[in-house]
C-alpha positions in Angstrom: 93.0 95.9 163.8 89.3 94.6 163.7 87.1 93.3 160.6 83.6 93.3 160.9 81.1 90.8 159.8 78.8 91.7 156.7 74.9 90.3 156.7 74.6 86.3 157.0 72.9 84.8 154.1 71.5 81.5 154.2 71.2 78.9 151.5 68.3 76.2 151.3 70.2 73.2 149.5 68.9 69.7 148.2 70.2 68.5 144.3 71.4 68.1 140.6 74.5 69.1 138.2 76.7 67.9 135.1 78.4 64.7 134.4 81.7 62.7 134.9 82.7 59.2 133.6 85.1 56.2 133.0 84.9 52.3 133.9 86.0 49.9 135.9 84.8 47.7 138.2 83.6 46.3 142.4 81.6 43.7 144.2 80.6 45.7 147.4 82.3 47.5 150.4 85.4 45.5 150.8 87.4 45.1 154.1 89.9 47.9 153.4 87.0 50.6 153.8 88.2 52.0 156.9 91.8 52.8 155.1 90.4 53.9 152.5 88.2 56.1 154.0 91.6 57.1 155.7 92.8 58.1 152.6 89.9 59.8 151.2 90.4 62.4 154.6 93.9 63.0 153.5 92.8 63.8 149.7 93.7 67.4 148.6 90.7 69.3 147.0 88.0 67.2 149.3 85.8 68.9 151.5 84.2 66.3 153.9 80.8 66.3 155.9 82.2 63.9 158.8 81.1 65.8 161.8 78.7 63.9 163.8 77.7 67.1 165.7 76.0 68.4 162.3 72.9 67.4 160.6 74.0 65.3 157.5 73.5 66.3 154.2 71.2 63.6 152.9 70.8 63.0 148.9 68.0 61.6 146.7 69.1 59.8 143.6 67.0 59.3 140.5 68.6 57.9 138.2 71.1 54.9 138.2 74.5 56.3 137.6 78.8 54.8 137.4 80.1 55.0 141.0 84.3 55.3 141.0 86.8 54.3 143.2 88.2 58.3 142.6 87.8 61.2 142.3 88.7 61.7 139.1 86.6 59.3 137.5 89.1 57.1 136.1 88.2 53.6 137.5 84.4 52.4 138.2 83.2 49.9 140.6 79.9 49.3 139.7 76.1 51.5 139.5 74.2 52.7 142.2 70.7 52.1 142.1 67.9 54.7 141.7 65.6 56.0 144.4 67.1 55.9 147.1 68.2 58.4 149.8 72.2 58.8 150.5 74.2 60.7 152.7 77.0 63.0 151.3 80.0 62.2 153.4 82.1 64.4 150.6 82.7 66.2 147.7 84.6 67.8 145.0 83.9 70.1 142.2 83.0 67.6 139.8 81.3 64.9 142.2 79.8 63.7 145.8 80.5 60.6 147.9 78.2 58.8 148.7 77.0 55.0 149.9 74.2 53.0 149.0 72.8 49.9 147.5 74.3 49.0 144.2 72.6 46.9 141.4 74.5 43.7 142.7 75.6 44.7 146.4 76.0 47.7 148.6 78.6 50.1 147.1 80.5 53.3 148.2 82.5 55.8 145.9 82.5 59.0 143.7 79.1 59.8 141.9 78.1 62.1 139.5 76.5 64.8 140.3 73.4 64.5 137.7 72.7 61.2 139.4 70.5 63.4 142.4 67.4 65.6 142.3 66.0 68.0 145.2 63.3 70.0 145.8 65.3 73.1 145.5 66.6 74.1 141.9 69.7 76.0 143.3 71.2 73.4 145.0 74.1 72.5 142.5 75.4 76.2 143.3 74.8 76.6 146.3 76.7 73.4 147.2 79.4 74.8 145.1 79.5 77.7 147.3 80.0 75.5 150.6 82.4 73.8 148.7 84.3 77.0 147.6 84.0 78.0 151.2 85.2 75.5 153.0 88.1 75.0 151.0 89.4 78.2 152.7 88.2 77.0 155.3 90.4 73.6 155.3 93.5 75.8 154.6 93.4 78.4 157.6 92.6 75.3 160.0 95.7 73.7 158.4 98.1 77.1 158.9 96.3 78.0 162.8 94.6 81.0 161.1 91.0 82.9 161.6 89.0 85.1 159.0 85.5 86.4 160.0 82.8 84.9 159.1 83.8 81.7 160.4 82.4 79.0 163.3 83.1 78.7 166.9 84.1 75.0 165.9 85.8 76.5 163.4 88.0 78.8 165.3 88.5 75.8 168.2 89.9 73.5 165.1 92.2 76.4 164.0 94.0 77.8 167.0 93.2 75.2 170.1 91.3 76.2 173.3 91.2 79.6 174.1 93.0 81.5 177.0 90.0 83.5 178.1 86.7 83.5 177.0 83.6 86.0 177.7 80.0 85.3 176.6 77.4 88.0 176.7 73.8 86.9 176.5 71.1 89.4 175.4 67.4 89.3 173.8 69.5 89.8 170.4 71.4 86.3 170.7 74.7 85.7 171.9 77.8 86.9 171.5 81.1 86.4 173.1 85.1 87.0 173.0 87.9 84.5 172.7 91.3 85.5 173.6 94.5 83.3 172.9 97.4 84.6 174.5 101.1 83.9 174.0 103.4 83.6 177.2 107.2 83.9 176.9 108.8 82.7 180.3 112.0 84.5 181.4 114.4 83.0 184.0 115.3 85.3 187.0 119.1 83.8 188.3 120.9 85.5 191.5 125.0 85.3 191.3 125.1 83.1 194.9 128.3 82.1 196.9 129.2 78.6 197.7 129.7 79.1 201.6 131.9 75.9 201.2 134.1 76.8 198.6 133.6 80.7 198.2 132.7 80.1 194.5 129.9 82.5 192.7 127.4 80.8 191.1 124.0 81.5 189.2 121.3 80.0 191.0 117.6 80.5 189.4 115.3 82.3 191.9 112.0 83.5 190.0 110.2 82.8 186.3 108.4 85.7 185.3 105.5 84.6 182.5 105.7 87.8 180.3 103.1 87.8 177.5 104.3 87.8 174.5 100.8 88.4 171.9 97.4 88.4 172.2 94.8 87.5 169.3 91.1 88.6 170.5 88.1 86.5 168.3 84.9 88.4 168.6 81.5 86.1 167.9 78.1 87.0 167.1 75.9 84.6 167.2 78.3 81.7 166.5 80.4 83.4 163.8 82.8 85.5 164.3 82.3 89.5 163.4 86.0 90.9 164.3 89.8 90.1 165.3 92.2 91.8 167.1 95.8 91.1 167.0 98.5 92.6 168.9 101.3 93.6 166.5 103.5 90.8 166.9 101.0 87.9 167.1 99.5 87.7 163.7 97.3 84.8 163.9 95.1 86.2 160.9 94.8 84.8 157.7 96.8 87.1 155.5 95.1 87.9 152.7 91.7 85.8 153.4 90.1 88.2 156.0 86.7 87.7 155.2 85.1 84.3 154.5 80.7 84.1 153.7 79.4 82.4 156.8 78.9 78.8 155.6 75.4 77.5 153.4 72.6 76.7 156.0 70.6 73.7 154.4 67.4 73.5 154.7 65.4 70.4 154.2 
């Protein structure tokens, strides 16, 4: 079966949103960061913004605001000064997570969302809807799975390096096809006599390589307008099929 892709809309993104808060306290970025940055990457309900090969999503704040050891706002480890531009390394519902210069040292942790500003007044949804996106996203990586409307990195996360691939360049952009194919090797054994002992025995003499399934990806333009599965391969994402291509910022 095939889905096709709808229209690609693109969002222009920069800050502002509601509130979270609790206390606590810090004195800078201690010598654990690296594990718990570990642990942050392993946090359910956390879409990151770790890939290097993306343009980060950078954050003005503009007004000093609690910065938390979680997500949840439970325990604070100090305030994060005011005007000054951060980069959002990730992000829940309710806040972003950030590094920057504190009012006593340099500090990293959950901020509140009505700490930033930007240039663009729909920012706080339109980061919702990346989040909301790549949610899904996180989960059909997780279970090998494709929907349309998702990246070539995307699809490469999800299901590996493909089996074949085609690319077709034209005056329109680029488009190509992806195919990951299942093999199933069957042993071919020959009943052989012992010329010693006159004893019949199997003795393997061939492998035949039988495919087994074949999922097709279809791209346009680096997303992916359709899927084809062969009946017993499903490699599609049950009942997410279609997914919005995800928020272009622009700055």
């Amino acid at each position: 079966m095939a889905f096709r892709l709808p229209a690609v809309f693109c969002f222009c993104l920069l800050v502002a949103a509601p509130a979270f808060a609790q206390s606590g306290r810090f004195s800078g970025i201690k010598r654990n960061e690296r594990d718990r940055q570990s642990k942050l990457e392993m946090e359910p309900g956390v879409v990151y913004f770790n890939d290097p090969a993306k343009r980060p999503v950078e954050l003005t704040i503009i007004k000093e605001a609690p910065v938390f050891s979680d997500k949840e706002g439970n325990h604070r480890v100090g305030f994060i000064r005011a005007d000054q531009t951060v980069k959002l390394e990730a992000m829940t519902e309710r806040a972003y997570y950030v590094r920057g210069k504190g009012t006593r040292d340099d500090l990293v942790g959950w901020v509140p969302p009505w700490a930033f500003s930007s240039k663009d007044p729909n920012f706080v949804e339109n980061l919702k809807k990346l989040y909301s996106r790549q949610i899904v996203v996180q989960r059909l990586v997780a279970n090998h799975q494709v929907a349309v409307g998702m990246t070539v990195s995307e699809v490469a996360a999800s299901l590996g390096k493909p089996t074949r691939t085609d690319v077709r360049k034209t005056g329109k952009g680029e488009s190509g096809r992806w195919e990951y194919i299942d093999y199933e090797d069957q042993k071919n054994y020959a009943l052989v006599r012992d010329p010693y002992t006159g004893n019949l025995f199997r003795q393997l003499v061939s492998v035949t390589r039988i495919e087994k399934g074949k999922t097709s990806v279809e791209f346009d333009n680096g997303f992916v307008s359709a899927i084809e599965e062969s009946e017993n391969n499903r490699r599609g994402a049950g009942d997410v099929r279609l997914i919005v291509p995800p928020v272009v910022f622009g700055w």
